[in-house]
C-alpha positions as CSV (number, residue, x, y, z in Angstrom):
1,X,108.0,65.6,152.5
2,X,109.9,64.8,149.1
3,X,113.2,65.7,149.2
4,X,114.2,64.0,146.0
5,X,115.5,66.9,143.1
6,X,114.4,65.9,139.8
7,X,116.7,66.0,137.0
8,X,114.1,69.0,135.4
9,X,114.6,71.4,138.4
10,X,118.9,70.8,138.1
11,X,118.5,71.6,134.4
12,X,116.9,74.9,134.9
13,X,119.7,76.2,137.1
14,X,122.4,75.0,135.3
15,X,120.9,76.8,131.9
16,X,119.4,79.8,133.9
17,X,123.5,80.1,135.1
18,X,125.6,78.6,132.0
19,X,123.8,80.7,129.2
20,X,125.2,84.0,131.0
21,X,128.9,82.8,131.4
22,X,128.7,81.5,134.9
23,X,130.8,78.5,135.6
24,X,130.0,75.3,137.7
25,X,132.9,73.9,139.6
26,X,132.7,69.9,139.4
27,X,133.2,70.6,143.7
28,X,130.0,72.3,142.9
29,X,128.0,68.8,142.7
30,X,130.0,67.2,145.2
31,X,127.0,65.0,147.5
32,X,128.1,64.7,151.6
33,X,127.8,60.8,151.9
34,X,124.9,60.9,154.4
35,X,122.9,64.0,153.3
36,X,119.8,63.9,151.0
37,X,119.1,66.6,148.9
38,X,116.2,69.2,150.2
39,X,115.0,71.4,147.0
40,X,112.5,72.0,144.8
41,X,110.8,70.1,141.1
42,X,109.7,72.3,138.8
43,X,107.2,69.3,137.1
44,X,105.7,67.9,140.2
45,X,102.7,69.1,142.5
46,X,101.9,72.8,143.2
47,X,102.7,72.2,146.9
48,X,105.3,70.9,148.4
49,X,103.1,68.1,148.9
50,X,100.5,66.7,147.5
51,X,97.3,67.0,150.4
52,X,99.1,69.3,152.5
53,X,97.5,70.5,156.5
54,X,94.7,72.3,156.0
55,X,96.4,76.3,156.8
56,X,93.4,78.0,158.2
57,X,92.3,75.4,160.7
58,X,96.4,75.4,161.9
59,X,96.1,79.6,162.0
60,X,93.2,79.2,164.5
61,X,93.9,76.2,166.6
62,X,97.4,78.7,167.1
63,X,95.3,81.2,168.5
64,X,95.0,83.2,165.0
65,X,91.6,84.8,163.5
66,X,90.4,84.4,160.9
67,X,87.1,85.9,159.0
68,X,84.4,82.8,158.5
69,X,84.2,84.4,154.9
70,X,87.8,83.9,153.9
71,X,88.4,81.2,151.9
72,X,91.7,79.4,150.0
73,X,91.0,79.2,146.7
74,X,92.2,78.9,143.2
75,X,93.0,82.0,141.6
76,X,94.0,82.1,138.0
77,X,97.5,81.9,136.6
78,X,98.6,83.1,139.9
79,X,97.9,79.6,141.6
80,X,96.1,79.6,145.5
81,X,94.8,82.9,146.8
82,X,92.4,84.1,149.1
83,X,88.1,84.9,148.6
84,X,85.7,85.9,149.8
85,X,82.7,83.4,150.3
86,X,80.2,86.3,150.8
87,X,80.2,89.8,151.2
88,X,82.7,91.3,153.8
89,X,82.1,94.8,154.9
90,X,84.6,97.5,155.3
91,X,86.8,97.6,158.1
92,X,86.2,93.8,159.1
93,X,89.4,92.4,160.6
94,X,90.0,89.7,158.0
95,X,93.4,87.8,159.2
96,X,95.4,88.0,162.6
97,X,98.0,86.0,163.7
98,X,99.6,86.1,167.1
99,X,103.4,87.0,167.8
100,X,104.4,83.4,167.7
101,X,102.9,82.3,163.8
102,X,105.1,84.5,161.7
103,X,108.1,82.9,160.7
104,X,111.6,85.2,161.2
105,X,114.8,84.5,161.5
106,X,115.9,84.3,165.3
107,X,116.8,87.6,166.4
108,X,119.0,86.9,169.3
109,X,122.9,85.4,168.3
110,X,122.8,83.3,171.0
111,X,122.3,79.5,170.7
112,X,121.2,78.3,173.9
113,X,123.3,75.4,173.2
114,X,122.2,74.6,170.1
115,X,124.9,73.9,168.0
116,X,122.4,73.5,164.7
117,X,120.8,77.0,165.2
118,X,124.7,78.2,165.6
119,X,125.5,76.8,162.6
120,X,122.4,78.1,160.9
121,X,123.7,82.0,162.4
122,X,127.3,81.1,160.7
123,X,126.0,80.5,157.4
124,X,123.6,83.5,157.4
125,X,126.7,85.6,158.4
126,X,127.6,85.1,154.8
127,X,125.0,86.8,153.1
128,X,126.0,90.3,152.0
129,X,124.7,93.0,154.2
130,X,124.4,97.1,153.7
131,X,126.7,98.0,156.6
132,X,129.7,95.8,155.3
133,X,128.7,96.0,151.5
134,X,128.6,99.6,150.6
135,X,131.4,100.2,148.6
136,X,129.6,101.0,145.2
137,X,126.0,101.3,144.2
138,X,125.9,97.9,142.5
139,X,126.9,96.0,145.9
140,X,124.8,97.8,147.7
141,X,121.8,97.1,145.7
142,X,123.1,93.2,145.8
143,X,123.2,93.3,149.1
144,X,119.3,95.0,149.6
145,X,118.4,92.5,147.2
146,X,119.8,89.7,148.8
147,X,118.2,90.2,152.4
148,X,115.5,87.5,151.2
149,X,118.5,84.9,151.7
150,X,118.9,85.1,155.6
151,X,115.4,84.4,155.9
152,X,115.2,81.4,153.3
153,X,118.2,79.6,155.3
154,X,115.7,79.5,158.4
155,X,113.0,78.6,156.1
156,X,115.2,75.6,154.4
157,X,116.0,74.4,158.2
158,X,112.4,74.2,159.4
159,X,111.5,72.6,156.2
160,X,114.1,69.9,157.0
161,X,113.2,69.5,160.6
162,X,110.9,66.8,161.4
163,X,108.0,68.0,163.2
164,X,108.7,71.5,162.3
165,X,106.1,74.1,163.8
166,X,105.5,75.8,160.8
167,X,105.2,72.6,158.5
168,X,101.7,73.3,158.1
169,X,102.2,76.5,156.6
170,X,105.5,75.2,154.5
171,X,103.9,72.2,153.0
172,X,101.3,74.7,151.4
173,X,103.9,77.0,149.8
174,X,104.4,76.5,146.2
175,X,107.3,73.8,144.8
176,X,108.7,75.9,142.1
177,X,108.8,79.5,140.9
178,X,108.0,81.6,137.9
179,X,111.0,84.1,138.9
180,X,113.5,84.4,135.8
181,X,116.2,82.8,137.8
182,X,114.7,79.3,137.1
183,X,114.1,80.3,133.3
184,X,115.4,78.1,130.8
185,X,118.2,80.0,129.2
186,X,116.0,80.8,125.7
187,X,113.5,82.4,128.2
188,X,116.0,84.9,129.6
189,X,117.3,85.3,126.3
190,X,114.0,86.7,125.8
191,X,113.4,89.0,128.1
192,X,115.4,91.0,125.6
193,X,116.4,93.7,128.1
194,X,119.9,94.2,129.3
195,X,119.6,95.5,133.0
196,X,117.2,92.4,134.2
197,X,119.3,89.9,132.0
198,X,122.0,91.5,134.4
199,X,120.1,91.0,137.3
200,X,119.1,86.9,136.8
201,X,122.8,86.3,135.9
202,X,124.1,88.2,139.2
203,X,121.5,86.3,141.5
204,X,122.4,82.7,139.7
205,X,126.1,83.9,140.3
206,X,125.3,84.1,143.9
207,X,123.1,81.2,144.1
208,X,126.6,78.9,143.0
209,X,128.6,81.1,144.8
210,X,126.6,80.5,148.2
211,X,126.2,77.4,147.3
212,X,129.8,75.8,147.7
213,X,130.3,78.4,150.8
214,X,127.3,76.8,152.7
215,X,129.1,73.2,151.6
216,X,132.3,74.2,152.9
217,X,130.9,75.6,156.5
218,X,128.8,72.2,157.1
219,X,131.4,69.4,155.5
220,X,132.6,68.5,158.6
221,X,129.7,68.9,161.1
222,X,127.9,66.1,162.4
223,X,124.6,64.9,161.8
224,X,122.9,66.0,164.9
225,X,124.8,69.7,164.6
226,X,123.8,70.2,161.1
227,X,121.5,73.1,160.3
228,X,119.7,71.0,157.5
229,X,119.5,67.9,159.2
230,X,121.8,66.3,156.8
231,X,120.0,66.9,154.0
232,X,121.8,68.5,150.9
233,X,121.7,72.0,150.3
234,X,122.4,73.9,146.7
235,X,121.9,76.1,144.6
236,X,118.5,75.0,143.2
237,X,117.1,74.9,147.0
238,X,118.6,78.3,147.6
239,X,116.8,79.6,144.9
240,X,113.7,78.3,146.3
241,X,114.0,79.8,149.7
242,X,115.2,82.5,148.5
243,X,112.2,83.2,145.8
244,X,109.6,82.3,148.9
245,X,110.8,84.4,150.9
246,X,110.8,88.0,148.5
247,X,107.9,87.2,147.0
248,X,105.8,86.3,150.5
249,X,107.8,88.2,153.5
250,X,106.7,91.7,154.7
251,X,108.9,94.4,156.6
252,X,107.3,95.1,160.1
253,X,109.0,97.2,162.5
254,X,109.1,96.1,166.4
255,X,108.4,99.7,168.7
256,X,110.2,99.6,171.9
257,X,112.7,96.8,171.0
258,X,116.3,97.3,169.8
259,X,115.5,95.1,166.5
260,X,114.3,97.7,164.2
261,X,112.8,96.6,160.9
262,X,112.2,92.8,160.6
263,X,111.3,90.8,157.5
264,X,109.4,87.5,158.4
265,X,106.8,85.4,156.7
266,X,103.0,85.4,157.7
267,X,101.3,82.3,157.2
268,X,97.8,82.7,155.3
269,X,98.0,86.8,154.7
270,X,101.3,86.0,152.5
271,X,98.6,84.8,150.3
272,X,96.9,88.2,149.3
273,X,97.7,88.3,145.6
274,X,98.7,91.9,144.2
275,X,96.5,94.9,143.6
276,X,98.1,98.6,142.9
277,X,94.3,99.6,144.1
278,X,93.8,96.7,146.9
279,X,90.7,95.8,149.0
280,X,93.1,95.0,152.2
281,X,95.6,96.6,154.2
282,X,97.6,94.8,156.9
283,X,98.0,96.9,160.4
284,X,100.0,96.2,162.8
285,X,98.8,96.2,166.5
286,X,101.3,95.9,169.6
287,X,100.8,96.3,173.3
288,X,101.7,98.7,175.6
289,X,102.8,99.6,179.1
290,X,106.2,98.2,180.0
291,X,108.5,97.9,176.8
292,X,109.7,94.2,178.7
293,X,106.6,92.6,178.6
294,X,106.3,93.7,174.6
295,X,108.6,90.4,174.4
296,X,105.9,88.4,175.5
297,X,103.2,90.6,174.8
298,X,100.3,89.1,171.9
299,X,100.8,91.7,169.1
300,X,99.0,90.5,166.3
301,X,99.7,91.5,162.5
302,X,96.3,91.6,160.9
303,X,94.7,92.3,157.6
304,X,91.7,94.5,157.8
305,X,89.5,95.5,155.0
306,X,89.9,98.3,153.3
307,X,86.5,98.6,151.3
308,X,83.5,96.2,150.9
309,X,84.3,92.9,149.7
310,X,82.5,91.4,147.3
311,X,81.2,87.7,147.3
312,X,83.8,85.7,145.2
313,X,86.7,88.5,145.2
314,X,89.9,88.2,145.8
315,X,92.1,89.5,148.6
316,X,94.7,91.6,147.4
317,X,97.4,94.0,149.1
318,X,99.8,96.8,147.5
319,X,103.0,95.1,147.3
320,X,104.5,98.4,146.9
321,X,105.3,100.9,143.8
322,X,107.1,98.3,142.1
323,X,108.5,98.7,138.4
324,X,108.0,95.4,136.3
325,X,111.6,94.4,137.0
326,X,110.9,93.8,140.6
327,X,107.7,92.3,140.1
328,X,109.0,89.5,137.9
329,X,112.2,89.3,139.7
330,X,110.9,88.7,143.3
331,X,107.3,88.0,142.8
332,X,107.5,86.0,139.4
333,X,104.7,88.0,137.5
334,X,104.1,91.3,135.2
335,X,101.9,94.1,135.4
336,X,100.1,95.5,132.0
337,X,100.2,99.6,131.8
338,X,102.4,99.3,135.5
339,X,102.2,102.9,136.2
340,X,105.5,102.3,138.1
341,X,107.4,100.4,135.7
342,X,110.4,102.3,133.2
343,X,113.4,101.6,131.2
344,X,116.7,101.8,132.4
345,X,119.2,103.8,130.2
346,X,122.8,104.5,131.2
347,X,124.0,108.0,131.0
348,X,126.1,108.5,127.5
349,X,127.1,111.4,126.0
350,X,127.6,109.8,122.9
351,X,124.4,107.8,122.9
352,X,122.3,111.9,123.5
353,X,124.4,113.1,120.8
354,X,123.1,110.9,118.7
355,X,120.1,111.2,119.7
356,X,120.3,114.8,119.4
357,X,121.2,114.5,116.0
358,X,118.6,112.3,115.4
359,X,116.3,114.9,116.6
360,X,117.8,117.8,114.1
361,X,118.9,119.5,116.9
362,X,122.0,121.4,115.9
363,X,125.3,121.7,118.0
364,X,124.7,119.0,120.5
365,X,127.3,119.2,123.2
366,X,126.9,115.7,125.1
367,X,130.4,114.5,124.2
368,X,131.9,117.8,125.2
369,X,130.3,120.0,127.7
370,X,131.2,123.6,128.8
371,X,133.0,123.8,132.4
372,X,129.6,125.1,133.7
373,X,127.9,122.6,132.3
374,X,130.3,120.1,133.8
375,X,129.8,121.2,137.2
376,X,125.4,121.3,136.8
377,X,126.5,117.4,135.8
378,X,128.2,117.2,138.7
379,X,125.1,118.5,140.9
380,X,122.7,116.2,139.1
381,X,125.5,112.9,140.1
382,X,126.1,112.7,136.4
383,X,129.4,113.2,136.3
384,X,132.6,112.1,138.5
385,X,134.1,109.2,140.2
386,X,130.7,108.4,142.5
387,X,128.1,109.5,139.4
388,X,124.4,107.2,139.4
389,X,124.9,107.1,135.3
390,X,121.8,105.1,135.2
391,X,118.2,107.2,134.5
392,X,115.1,106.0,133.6
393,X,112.2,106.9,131.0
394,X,108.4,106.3,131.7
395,X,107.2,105.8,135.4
396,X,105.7,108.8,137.4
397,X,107.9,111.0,136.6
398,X,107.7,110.0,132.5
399,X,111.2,111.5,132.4
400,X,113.8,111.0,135.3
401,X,113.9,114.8,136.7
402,X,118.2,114.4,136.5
403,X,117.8,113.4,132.9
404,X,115.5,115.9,132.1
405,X,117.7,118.9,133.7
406,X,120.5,117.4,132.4
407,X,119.7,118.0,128.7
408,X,117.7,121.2,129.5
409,X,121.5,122.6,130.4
410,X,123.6,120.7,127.8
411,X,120.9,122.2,124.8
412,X,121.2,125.8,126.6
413,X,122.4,128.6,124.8
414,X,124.6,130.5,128.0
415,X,125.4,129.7,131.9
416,X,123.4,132.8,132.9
417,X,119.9,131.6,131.5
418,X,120.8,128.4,133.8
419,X,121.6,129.3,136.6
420,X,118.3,131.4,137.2
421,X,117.1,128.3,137.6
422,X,117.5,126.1,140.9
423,X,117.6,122.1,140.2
424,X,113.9,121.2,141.0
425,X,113.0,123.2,138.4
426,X,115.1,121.9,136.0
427,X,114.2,118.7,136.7
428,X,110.2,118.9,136.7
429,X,108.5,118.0,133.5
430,X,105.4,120.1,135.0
431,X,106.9,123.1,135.0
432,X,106.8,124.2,131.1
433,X,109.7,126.0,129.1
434,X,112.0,126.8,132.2
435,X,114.8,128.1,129.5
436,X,112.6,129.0,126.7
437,X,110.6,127.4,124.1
438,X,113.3,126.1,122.0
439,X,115.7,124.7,124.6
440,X,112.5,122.9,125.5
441,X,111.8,121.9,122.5
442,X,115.3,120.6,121.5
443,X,115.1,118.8,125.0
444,X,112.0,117.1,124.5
445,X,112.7,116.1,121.0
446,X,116.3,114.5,121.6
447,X,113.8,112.2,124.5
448,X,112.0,111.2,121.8
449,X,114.8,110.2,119.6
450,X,116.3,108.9,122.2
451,X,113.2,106.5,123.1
452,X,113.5,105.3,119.5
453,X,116.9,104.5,119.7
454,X,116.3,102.6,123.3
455,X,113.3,100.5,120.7
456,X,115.7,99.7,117.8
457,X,117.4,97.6,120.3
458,X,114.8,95.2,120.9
459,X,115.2,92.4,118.0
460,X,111.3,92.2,117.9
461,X,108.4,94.4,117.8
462,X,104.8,94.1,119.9
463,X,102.9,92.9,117.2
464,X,105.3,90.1,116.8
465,X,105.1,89.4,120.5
466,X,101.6,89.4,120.5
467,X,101.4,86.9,118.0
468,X,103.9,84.6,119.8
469,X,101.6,84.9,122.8
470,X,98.5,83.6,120.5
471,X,100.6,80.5,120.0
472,X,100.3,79.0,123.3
473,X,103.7,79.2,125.6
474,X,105.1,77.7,128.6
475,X,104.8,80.4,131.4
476,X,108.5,81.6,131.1
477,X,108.1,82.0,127.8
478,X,104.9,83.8,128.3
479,X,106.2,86.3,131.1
480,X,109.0,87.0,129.2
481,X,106.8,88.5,126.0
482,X,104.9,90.0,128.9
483,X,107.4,91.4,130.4
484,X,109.1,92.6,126.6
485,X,105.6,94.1,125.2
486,X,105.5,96.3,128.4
487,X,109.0,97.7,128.5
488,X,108.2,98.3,124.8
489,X,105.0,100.0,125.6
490,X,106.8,102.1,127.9
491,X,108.6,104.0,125.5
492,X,106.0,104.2,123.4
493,X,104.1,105.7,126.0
494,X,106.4,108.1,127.0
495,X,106.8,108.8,122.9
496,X,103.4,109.7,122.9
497,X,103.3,111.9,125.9
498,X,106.8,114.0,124.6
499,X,104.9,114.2,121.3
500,X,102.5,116.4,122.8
501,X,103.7,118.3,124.7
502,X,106.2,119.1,121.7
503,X,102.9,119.8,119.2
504,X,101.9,122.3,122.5
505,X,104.9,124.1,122.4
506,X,105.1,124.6,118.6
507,X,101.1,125.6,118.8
508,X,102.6,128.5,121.8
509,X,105.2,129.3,119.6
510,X,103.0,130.3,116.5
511,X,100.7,132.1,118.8
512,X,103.8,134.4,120.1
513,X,105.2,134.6,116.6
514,X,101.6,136.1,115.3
515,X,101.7,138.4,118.2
C-alpha cells in the first residue's frame, strides 16, 4: 500500500481551507520522527492500489453470496459499479454478506488489552456527538454531519495495519474524492452558493482542527500502542476516511441488542451507484430465538432485487431523498431536475419587504409586524431567541409550508381572517386561497420576486454555465457548474410553477368579478 502524500493532494487542502479564512498552524505540519504519512493522491491510480484483491472472490471465500450475474464494472463518470452480465429476475437475492464482512466501529469500550484499539476509542471520543453537542441548530447539524468521522478513524487503522482483514475490500476503494472539500479554492468559489460554501469551509475547519487534536493524543505513544501504526495522520487522510465512509456506509439497526442504529461499511453492495427510482433494495435479515445467541448469530445484510434486471444494467439503490447539497457534499456528485433538491434562504424581513415591493404589493409589513402577527411568527419558529430562520424554495413542497404561512399572515388584512385558519392550512400550497384571492395573490407574487432576487445573486446565468461546460473542465470544475445550473433551475422552476398558479387565480378572479 502507498503511503506516500503527494504534494497535489496537500495543495488541495491547504486551498480547499485557506481560500475561506482558515488558518494552518506551522504545529499543524509538524511530522512524529518515526511515522509515515497514511493519506490519499488526488493524481495517482483510481484504487488505492494499482491491481488490488479481486472483492468478490474475498466476499465469497468469507462465506458471502453473491449472484453469478453480478459483475464489477466500469460505470461512467461515476468510476467502478456493479452489472448485470445477463438478465436477473425480480426478487433474486443479489449480495449477502455475513455478520463478520461489514466493517463498523467496535461497539464494545473495552480493549481487551489492547492499548492501540484504546487509543483508537480516545481519539473517536473527540468527534462531536448529538447528546453532548446540542446547544444550537448549527452544532447539532455539525455534529449529525460528522458521524462519518468515527467510522473513518477505524477505517484509517485497518488501512494501516498489515494484514488487515478487510484489506481486500480497502485496497479497492477509491484514492481521492470528488466532494467539495478537496476542491481547489476557484472551484468552491464556484459553486456560487452561500450555505454549501459554508458547509466545505466548516468541514475543512474541522478537518485542521481534528487534525492537531489526533497529533496531540498520539505524540507520546509508542510504536506498538499507536492506533495508526506509526504512520502519520492529517487532515488530508481525514478527509479521505471521512468522504469513504458518508458516501459508502449505511445505517442498519441491531433488534434485541442495546446498540441501536449502527453505521458500518459493506464491502461490494457499497458499490450500488444512485437511483431516486432503483432496481435494488437492501434487507436486512437477523436470527431469532434467544436475543444472546443474536451476537453470534449469521445475520446477513443482503441486496435483493427489486424489478427485473436487465443484461448490462447497473445496480443502483436510493440513497435517500437527498437535496443536491448532500449529494455533492457526502457522495461527490449532482442530480439534474433532483426532485429533492431547494435553495436555502434565511428569514428577513427586510429582504420580503423588498420583495414585496418588488411585487407591487402595497403596505408590506415584514419589517414591522402586528403583535398577532408576531406571535403566528412565533408558532411557525420564525421568530425568538430559538427561531429556524432558514426556509427553503423548490423541493416537494415548492414552497416551505412555514414560509408560505408566514407571508399568507404578514399580507393579511385583520387577525380574525387568520386565525380561522389552523397552521397546516396555512402552510399547504394545495390548499388554494385560504384568506382570499388577493392575500393569495400578494403571497404568491412576493415568492416570485423573491426567487428573482435569490437569482440576481448568482454572478452568472445558465446559459453562461452551459457554455463553460462545452469547454471541457476538470471534474470540480464541472460539478460545480452542475451543481450552480441546478440551484438556478430551481428557482426558475418554482418561478414557473408560482406563475401559474398566479395566472389561475387572476382567471377565478375575472370569473367572480363577471358574476
Amino acid at each position: 500500500m502507498s503511503n506516500l502524500m503527494s504534494s497535489t493532494t496537500s495543495k488541495i487542502m491547504l486551498m480547499a481551507t485557506r481560500d475561506y479564512c482558515l488558518t494552518i498552524n506551522s504545529s499543524a505540519t509538524r511530522v512524529l520522527t518515526f511515522h509515515r504519512r497514511l493519506t490519499c493522491s488526488a493524481d495517482a491510480t483510481p484504487r488505492l492500489v494499482a491491481n488490488p484483491p479481486d472483492l468478490v472472490k474475498w466476499v465469497r471465500r468469507e462465506g458471502g453470496f453473491v449472484h453469478p450475474s453480478v459483475r464489477i464494472a466500469e460505470s461512467g463518470p461515476y468510476g467502478l459499479g456493479l452489472v448485470a452480465s445477463e438478465e436477473i429476475p425480480k426478487g433474486s437475492e443479489l449480495i449477502a454478506l455475513p455478520e463478520h464482512i461489514p466493517l463498523r466501529f467496535p461497539l464494545v469500550d473495552s480493549d481487551g488489552g489492547d492499548e492501540s484499539y484504546s487509543n483508537l476509542v480516545n481519539l473517536a471520543r473527540h468527534v462531536p456527538v448529538l447528546n453532548k453537542w446540542c446547544k444550537t441548530g448549527h452544532v447539532e447539524h455539525l455534529a449529525e454531519e460528522l458521524w462519518a468521522m468515527k467510522l473513518g478513524l477505524k477505517l484509517l487503522q485497518e488501512r494501516a495495519k498489515t494484514g488487515s482483514f478487510w484489506w481486500p475490500y480497502i485496497s479497492n476503494l477509491p484514492q481521492t474524492f470528488t466532494v467539495p472539500i478537496f476542491f481547489p479554492g476557484d472551484d468552491i468559489k464556484n459553486l456560487q452558493y452561500a450555505p454549501l460554501l459554508y458547509q466545505v469551509n466548516k468541514r475543512c475547519r474541522f478537518l485542521l482542527d481534528f487534525e492537531k487534536e489526533v497529533r496531540s493524543e498520539v505524540e507520546d505513544v509508542k510504536l506498538v500502542d499507536h492506533p495508526f501504526g506509526g504512520k502519520d495522520v492529517d487532515a488530508s487522510s481525514l478527509g479521505w476516511a471521512m468522504s469513504a465512509v458518508s458516501s459508502r456506509a449505511f445505517r442498519l439497526s441491531f433488534q434485541n441488542r442495546n446498540h441501536g442504529d449502527v453505521r458500518m461499511m459493506l464491502p461490494l453492495i457499497d458499490m450500488c451507484n444512485h437511483s431516486f427510482n432503483p432496481n435494488a433494495e437492501i434487507i436486512q435479515e437477523q436470527g431469532s430465538g434467544d436475543p444472546k445467541m443474536l451476537v453470534k448469530a449469521c445475520f446477513f445484510n443482503s441486496v435483493v432485487a427489486g424489478m427485473n434486471i436487465k443484461e448490462h444494467d447497473h445496480l443502483t439503490l436510493n440513497y435517500g431523498c437527498l437535496s443536491n447539497d448532500l449529494l455533492l457534499l457526502d457522495y461527490g456528485f449532482v442530480v439534474p431536475s433532483n426532485p429533492y433538491d431547494c435553495v436555502e434562504l434565511k428569514y428577513d424581513g427586510g429582504l420580503f419587504d423588498a420583495a414585496s415591493m418588488a411585487a407591487g404589493v402595497s403596505n408590506p409589513s415584514f419589517s414591522s409586524p402586528a403583535l398577532w402577527q408576531r406571535q403566528i411568527l412565533s408558532k411557525l419558529n420564525l421568530e425568538g431567541e430559538q427561531a429556524l430562520l432558514k426556509v427553503t424554495l423548490g423541493g416537494p413542497e415548492v414552497v416551505e409550508g412555514r414560509l408560505l404561512a408566514a407571508l399568507r399572515s404578514l399580507l393579511a388584512s385583520d387577525a380574525e381572517t387568520v386565525e380561522k385558519c389552523d397552521l397546516g392550512t396555512l402552510k399547504s400550497l394545495d390548499i388554494e386561497s385560504p384568506l382570499g384571492l388577493a392575500t393569495e395573490t400578494a403571497a404568491l407574487r412576493t415568492l416570485i420576486a423573491l426567487c428573482v432576487i435569490a437569482l440576481s445573486h448568482f454572478p452568472t446565468k445558465i446559459m453562461e454555465d452551459e457554455s463553460l461546460l462545452k469547454q471541457g473542465v476538470s471534474t470540480s470544475t464541472e460539478l460545480a457548474l452542475q451543481f450552480r445550473i441546478q440551484k438556478k433551475s430551481v428557482l426558475i422552476d418554482v418561478m414557473r410553477d408560482l406563475t401559474k398558479r398566479v395566472k389561475l387565480l387572476s382567471s377565478n378572479e375575472s370569473i367572480v368579478t363577471q358574476s
